[in-house]
N, CA, C and O of each residue as an XYZ file, in Angstrom:
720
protein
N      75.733    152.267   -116.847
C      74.836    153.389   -116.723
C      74.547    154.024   -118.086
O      73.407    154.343   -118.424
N      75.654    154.195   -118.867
C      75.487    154.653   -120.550
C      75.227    154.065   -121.227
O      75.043    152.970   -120.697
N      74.970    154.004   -122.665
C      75.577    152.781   -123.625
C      76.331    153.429   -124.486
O      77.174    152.725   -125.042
N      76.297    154.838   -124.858
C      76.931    155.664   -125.753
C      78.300    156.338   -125.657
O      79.117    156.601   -126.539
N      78.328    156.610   -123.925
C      79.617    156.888   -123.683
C      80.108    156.355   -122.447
O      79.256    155.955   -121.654
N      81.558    156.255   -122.067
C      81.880    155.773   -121.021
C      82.992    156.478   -120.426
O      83.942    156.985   -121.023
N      82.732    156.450   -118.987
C      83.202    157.292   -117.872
C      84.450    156.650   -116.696
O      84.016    155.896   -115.825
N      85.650    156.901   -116.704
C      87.181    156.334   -115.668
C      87.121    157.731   -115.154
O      86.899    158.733   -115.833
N      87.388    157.665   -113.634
C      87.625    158.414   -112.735
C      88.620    158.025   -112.003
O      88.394    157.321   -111.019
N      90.275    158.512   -112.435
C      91.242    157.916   -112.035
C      92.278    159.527   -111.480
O      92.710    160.445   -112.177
N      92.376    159.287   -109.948
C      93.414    160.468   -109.060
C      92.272    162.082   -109.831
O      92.756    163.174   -110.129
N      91.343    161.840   -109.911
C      91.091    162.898   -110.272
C      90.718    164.015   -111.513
O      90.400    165.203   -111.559
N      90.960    162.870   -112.526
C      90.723    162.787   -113.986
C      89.531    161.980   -114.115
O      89.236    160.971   -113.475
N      88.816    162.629   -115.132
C      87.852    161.882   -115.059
C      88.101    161.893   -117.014
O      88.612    162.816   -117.648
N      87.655    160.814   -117.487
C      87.886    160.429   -118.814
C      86.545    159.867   -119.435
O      86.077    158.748   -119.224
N      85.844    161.180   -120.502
C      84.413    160.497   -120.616
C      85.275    159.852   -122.341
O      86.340    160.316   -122.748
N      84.778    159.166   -122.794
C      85.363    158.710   -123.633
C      83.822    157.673   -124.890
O      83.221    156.602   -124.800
N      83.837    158.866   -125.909
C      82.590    158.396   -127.073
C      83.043    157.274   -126.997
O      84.206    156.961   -126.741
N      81.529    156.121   -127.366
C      82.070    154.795   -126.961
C      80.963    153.985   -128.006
O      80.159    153.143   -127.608
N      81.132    154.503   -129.646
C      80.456    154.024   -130.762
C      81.431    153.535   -131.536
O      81.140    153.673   -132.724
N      82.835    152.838   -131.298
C      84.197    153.007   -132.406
C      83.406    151.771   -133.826
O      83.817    151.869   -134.983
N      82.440    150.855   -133.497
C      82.215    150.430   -134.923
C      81.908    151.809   -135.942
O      82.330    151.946   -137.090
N      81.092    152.729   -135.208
C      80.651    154.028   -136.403
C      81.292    155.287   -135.601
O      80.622    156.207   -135.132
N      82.549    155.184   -135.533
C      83.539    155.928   -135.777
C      83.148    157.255   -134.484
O      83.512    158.422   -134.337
N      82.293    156.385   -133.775
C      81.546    157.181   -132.849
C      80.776    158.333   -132.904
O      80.596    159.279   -132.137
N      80.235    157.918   -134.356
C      79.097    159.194   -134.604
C      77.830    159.133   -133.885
O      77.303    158.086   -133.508
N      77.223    160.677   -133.660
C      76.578    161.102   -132.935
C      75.674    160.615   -133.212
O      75.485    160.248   -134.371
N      74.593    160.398   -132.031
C      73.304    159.719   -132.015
C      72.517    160.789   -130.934
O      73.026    161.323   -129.949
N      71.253    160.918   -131.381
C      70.349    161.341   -130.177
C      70.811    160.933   -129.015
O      71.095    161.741   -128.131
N      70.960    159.467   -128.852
C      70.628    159.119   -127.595
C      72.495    159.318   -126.802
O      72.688    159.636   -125.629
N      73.363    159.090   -127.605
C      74.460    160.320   -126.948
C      74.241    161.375   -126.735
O      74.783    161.667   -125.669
N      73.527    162.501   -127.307
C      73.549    163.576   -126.975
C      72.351    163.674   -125.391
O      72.643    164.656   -124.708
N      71.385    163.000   -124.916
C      71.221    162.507   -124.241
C      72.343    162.145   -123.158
O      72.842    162.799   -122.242
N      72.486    161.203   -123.498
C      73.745    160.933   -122.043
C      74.876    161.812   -122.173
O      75.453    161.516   -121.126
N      75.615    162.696   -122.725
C      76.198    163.296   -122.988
C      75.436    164.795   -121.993
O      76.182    165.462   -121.276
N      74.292    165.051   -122.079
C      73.639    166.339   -121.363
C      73.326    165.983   -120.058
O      72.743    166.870   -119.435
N      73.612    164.598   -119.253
C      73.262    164.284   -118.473
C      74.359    164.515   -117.572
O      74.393    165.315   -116.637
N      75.330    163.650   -117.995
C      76.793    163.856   -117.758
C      77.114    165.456   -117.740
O      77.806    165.921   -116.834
N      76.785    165.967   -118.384
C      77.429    167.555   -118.075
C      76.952    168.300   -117.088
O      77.543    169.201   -116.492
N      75.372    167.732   -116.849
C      74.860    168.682   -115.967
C      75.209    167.701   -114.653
O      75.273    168.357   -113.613
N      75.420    166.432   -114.504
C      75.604    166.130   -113.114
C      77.072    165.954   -112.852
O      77.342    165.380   -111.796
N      78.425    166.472   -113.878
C      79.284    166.430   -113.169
C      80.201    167.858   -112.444
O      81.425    167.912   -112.327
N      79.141    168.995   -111.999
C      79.446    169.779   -111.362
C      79.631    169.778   -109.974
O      80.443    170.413   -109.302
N      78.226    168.474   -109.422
C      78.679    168.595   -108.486
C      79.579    167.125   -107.450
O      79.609    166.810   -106.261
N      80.176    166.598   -108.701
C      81.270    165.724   -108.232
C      82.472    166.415   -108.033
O      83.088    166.913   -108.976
N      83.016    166.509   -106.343
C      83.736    166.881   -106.158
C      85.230    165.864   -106.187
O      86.187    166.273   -105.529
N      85.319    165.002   -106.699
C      86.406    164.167   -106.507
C      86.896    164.369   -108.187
O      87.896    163.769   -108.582
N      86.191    165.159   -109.012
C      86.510    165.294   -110.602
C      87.365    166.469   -110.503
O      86.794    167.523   -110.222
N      88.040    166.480   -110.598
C      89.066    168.363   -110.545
C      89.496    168.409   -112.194
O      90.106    169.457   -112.408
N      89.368    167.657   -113.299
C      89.317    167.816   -114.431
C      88.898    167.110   -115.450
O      89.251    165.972   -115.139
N      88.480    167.057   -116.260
C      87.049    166.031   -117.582
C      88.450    166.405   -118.979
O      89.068    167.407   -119.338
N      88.405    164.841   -119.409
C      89.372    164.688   -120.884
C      88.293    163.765   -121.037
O      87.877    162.788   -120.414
N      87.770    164.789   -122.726
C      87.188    164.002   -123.701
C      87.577    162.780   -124.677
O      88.756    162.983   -124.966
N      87.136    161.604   -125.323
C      88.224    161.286   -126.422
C      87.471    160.816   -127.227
O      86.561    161.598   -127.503
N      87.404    159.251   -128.087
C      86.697    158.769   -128.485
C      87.162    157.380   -128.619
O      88.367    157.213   -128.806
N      86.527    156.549   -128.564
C      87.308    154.982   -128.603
C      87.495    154.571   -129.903
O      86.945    155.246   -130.773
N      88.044    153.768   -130.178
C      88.693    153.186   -131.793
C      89.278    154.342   -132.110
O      89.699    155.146   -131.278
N      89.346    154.515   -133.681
C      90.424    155.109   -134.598
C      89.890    157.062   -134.805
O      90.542    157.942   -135.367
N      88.306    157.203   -134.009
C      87.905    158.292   -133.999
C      87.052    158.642   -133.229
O      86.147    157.957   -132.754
N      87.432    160.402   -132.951
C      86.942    161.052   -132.098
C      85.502    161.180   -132.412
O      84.790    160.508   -131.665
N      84.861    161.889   -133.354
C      83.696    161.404   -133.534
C      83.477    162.032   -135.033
O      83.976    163.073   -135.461
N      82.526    161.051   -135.774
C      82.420    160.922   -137.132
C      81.744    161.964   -137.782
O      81.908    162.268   -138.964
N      80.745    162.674   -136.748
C      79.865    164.048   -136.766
C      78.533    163.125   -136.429
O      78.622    162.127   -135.714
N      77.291    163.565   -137.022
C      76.011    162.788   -136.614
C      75.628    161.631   -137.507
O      75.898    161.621   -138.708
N      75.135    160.877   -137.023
C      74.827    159.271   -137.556
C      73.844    159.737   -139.017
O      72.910    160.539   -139.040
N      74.147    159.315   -139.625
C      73.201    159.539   -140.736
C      72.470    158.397   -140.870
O      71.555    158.529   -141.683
N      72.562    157.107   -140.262
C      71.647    156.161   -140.430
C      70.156    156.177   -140.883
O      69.482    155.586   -141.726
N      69.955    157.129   -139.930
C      68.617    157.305   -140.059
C      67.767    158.114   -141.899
O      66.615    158.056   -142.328
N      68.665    158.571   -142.304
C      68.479    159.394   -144.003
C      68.021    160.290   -143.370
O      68.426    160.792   -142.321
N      66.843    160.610   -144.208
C      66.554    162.410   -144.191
C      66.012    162.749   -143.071
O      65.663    163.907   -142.845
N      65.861    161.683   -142.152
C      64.812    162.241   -141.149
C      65.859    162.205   -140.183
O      65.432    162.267   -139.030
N      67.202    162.117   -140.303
C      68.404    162.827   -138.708
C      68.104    164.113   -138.258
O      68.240    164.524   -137.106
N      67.484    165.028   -139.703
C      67.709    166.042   -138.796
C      66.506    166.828   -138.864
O      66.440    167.997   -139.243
N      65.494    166.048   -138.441
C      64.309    166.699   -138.591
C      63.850    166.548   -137.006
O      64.250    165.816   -136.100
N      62.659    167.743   -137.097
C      62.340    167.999   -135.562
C      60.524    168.705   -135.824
O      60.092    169.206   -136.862
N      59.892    168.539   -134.704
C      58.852    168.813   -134.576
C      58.409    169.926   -134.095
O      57.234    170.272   -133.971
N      59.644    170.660   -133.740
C      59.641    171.634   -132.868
C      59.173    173.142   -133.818
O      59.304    172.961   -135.028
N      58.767    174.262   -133.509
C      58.656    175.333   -134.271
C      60.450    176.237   -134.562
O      61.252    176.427   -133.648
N      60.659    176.612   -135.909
C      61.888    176.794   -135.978
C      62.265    177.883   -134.757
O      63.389    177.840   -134.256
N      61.513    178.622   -134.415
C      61.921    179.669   -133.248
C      62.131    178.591   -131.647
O      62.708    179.144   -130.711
N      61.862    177.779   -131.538
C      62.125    176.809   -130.542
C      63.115    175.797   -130.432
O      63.543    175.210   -129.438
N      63.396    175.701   -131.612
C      64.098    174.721   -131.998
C      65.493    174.573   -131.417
O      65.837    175.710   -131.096
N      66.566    173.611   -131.099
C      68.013    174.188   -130.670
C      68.345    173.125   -131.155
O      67.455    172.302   -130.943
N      69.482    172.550   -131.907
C      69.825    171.411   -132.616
C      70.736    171.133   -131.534
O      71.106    171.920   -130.663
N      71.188    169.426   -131.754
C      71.675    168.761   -130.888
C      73.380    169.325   -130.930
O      74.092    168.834   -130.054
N      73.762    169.897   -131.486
C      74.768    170.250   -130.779
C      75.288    171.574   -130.005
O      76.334    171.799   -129.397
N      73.976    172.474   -130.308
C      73.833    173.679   -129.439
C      73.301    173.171   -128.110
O      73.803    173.597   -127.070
N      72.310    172.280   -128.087
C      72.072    171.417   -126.518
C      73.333    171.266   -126.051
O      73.499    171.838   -124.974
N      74.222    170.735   -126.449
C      75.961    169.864   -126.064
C      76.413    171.031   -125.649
O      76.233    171.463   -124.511
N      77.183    171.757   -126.776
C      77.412    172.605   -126.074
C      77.238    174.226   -125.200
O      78.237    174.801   -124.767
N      75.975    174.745   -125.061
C      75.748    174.900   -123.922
C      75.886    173.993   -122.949
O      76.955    174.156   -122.361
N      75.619    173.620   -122.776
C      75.886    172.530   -121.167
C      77.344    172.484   -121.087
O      77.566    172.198   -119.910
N      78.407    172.603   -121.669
C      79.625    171.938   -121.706
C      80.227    173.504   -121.164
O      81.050    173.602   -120.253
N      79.667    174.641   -121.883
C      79.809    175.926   -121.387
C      79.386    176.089   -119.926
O      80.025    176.914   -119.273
N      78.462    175.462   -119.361
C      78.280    175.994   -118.087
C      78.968    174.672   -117.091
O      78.698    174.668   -115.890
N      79.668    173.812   -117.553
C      80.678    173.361   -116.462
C      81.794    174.144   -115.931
O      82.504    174.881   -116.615
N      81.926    173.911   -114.474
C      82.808    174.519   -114.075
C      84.208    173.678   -113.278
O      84.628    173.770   -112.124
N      84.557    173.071   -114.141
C      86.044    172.352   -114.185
C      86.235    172.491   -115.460
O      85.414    172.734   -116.344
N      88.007    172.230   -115.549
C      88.240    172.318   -116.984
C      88.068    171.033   -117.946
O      88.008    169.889   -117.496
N      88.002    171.321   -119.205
C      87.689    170.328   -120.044
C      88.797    170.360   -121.275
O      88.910    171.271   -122.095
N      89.567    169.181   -121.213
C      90.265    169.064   -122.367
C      89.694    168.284   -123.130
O      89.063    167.325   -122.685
N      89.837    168.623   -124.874
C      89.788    167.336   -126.382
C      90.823    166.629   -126.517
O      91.926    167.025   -126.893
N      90.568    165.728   -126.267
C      91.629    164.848   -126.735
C      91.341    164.214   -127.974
O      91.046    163.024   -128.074
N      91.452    165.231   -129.164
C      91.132    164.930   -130.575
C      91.903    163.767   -131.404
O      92.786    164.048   -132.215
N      91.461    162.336   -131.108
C      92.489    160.934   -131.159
C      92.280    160.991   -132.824
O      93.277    160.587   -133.421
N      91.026    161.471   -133.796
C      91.132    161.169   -135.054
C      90.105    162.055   -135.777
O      89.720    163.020   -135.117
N      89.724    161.947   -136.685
C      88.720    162.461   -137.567
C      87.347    163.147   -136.211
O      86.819    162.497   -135.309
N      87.124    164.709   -136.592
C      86.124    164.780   -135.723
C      85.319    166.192   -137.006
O      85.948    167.152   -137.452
N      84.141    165.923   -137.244
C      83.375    166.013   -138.038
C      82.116    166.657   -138.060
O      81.113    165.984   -137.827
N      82.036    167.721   -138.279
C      80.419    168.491   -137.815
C      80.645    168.837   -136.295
O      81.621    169.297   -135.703
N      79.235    168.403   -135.823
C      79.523    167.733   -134.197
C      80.471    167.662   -133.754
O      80.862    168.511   -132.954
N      81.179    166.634   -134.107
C      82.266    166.133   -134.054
C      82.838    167.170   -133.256
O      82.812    167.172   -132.025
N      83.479    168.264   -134.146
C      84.412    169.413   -134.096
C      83.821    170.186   -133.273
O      84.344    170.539   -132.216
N      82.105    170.713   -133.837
C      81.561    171.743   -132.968
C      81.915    171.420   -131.395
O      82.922    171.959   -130.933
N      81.180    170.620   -130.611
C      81.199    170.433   -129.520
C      82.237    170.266   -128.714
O      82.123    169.740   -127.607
N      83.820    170.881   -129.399
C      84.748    171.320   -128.500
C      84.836    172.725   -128.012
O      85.341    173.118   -126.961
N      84.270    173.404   -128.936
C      84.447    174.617   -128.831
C      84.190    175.439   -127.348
O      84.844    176.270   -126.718
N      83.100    174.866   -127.175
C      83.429    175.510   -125.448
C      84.546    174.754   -124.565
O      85.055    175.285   -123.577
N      84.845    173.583   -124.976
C      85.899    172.592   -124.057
C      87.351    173.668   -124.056
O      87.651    174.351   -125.036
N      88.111    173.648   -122.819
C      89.413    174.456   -122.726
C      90.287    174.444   -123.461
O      90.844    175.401   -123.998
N      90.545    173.053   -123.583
C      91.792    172.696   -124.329
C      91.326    171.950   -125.371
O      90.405    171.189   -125.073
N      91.867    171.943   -127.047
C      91.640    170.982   -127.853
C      93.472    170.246   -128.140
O      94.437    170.893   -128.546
N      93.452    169.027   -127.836
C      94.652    168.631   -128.409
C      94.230    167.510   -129.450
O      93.516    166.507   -129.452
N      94.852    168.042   -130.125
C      94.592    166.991   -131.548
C      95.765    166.315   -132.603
O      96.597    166.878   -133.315
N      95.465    164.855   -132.390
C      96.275    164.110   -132.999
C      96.991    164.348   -134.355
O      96.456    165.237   -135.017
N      98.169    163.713   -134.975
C      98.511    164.630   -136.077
C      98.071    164.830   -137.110
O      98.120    165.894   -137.727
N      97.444    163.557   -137.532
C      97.340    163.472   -138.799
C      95.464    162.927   -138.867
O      94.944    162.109   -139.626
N      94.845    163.746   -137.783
C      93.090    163.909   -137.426
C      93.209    164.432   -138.418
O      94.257    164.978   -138.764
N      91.692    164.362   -139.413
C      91.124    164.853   -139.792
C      90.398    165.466   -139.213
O      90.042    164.942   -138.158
N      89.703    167.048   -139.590
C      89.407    168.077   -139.192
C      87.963    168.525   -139.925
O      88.516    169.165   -140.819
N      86.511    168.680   -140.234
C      85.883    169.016   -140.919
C      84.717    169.785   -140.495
O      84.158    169.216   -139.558
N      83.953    171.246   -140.966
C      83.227    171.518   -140.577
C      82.301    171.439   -141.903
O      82.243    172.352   -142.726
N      81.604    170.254   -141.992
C      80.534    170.150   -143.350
C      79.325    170.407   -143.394
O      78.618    169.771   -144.176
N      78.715    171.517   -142.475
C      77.434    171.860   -142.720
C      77.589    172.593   -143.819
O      76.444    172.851   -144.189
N      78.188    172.972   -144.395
C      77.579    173.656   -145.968
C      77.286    172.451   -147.029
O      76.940    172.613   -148.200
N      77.437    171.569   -146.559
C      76.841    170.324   -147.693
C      75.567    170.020   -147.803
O      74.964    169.445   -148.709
N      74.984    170.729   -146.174
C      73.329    170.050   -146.232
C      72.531    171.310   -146.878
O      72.887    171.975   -147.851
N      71.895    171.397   -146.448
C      70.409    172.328   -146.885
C      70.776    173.196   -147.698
O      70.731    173.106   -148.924
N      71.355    174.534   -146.742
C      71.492    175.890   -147.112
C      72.943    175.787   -147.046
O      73.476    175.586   -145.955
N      73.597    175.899   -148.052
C      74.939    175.804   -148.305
C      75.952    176.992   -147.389
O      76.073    178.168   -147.733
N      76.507    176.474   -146.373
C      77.691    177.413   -145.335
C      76.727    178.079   -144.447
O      77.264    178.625   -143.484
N      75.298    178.192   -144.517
C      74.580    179.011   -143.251
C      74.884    178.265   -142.197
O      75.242    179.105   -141.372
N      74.983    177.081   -141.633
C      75.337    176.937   -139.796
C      76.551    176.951   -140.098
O      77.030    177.687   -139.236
N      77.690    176.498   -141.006
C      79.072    177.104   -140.372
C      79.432    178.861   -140.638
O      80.290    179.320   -139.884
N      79.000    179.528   -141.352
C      78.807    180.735   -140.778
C      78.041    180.937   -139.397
O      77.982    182.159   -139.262
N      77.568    180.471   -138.560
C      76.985    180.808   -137.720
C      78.280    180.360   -136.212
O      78.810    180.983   -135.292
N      78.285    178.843   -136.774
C      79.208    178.316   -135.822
C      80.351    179.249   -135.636
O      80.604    179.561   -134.472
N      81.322    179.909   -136.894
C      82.384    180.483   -137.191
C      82.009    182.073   -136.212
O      82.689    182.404   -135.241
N      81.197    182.624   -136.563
C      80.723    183.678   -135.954
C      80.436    183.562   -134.529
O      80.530    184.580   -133.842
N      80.109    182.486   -134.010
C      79.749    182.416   -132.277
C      81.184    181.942   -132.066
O      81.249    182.066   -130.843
N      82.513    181.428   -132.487
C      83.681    181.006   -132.164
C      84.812    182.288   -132.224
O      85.910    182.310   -131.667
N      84.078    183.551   -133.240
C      84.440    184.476   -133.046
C      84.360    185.276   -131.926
O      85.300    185.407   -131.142
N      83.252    185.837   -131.804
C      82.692    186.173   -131.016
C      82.606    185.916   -129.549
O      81.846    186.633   -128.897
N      83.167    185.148   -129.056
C      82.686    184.180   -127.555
C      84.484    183.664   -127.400
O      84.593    182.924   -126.423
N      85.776    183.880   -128.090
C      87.101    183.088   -128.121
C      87.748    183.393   -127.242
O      88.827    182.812   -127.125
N      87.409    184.319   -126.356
C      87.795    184.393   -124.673
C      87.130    183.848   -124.026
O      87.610    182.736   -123.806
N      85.987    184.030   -123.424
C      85.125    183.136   -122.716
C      84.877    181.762   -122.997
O      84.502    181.068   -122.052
N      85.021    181.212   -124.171
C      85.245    179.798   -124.116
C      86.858    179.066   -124.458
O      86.959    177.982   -125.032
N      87.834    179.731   -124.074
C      88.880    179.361   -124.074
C      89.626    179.170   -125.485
O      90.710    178.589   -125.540
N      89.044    179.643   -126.521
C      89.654    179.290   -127.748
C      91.177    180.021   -127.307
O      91.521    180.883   -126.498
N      92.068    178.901   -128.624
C      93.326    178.757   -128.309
C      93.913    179.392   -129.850
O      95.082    179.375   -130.236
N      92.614    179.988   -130.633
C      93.145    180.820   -131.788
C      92.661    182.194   -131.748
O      91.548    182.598   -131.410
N      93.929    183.005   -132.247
C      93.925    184.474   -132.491
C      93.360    184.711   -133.733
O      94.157    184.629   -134.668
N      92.003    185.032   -134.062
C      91.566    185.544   -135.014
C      91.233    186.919   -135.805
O      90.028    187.127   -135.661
N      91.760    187.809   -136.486
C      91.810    189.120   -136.182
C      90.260    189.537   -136.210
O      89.450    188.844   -136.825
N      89.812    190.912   -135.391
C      88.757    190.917   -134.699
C      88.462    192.447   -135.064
O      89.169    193.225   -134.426
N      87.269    193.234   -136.253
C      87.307    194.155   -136.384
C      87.354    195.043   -135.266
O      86.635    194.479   -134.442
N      87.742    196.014   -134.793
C      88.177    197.323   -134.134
C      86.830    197.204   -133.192
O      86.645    197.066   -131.982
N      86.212    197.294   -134.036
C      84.805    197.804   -133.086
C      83.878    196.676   -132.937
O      82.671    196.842   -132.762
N      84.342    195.742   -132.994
C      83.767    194.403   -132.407
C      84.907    193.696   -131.057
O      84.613    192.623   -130.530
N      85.974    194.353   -130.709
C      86.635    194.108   -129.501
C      85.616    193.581   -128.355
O      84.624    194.233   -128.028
N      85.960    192.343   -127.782
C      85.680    193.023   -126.046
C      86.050    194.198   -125.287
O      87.162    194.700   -125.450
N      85.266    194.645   -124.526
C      85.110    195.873   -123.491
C      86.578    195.554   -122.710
O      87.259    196.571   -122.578
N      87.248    194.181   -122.113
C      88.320    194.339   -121.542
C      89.563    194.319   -122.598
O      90.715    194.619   -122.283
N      89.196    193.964   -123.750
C      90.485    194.274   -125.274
C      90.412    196.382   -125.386
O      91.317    197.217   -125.364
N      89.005    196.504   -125.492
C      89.099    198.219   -125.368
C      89.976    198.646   -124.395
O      90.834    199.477   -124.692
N      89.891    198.207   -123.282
C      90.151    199.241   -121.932
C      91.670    198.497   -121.786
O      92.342    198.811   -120.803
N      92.051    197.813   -122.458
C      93.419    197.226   -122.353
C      93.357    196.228   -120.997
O      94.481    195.929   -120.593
N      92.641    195.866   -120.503
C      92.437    194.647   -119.190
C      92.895    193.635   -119.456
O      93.229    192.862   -118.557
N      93.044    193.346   -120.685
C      93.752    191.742   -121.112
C      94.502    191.817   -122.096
O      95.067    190.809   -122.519
């Protein structure tokens, strides 16, 4: 049914698993594609009671394919329209409702990394490499300031598993009122 990723549904686990290991399973359009397909139709599989991500071969994923040169990350779209492929990912990954573990097996890169961030759990191998390199392209650190700031911002509701200190008056309403 894929060619980019592949799907075991075993007692209830379901195991989507990136499935590019010659290129380290870097991102391609057409994963992110089957990847948005998969998210939106496995809500209503009821025999899934939990989704573990991984990646096949030696990595989780390499970040986006650069094959293509300058034109990976170009779009036709007007910049106010625009949503890059891994804000597509994860939204969608945000509005599943089972849990989602990373099973971070190696190097995960841009993408790579971003698109756990709404996932529940990240477990990550020991000696993964870890990288957020959008300050290398265009505008030097503008999307990982952005990324960093929505991981701030959003680290209850998407399950982040780090305590980041959080100015006073940027609390959540249930951190104010003491609810959590």
């Amino acid at each position: 049914m894929y060619e980019t990723i592949k799907t075991e549904l075993k007692e209830g686990i379901l195991t989507l698993t990136l499935n590019r290991p010659d290129q380290m399973n870097a991102y391609t359009e057409k994963m992110n594609e089957e990847l948005l397909d998969f998210y939106k139709n496995v809500n209503s599989d009821d025999a899934v009671r939990v989704i573990v991500v991984t990646g096949s071969g030696r990595a989780f994923c390499a970040g986006m394919d650069l094959s293509e040169g300058g034109s990976t990350f170009s779009s036709e779209q007007p910049a106010e329209d625009y949503r890059d492929l891994g804000g597509q990912v994860s939204l969608q990954v945000y509005e599943v409702n089972k849990p989602i573990i990373a099973a971070i097996n190696g190097p995960a890169v841009g993408i790579g990394m971003t698109m756990t961030l709404p996932m529940d759990i990240r477990i990550v191998k020991k000696d993964a490499k870890i990288g957020f390199v959008f300050g290398r392209r265009d505008r030097p650190g503008s999307q990982f300031r952005l990324v960093l700031a929505a991981a701030c911002r959003h680290r209850e509701s998407v399950g982040m598993d780090v305590d980041w200190p959080v100015h006073p008056d940027r609390r959540s309403r249930q951190q104010r009122t003491g609810s959590i």
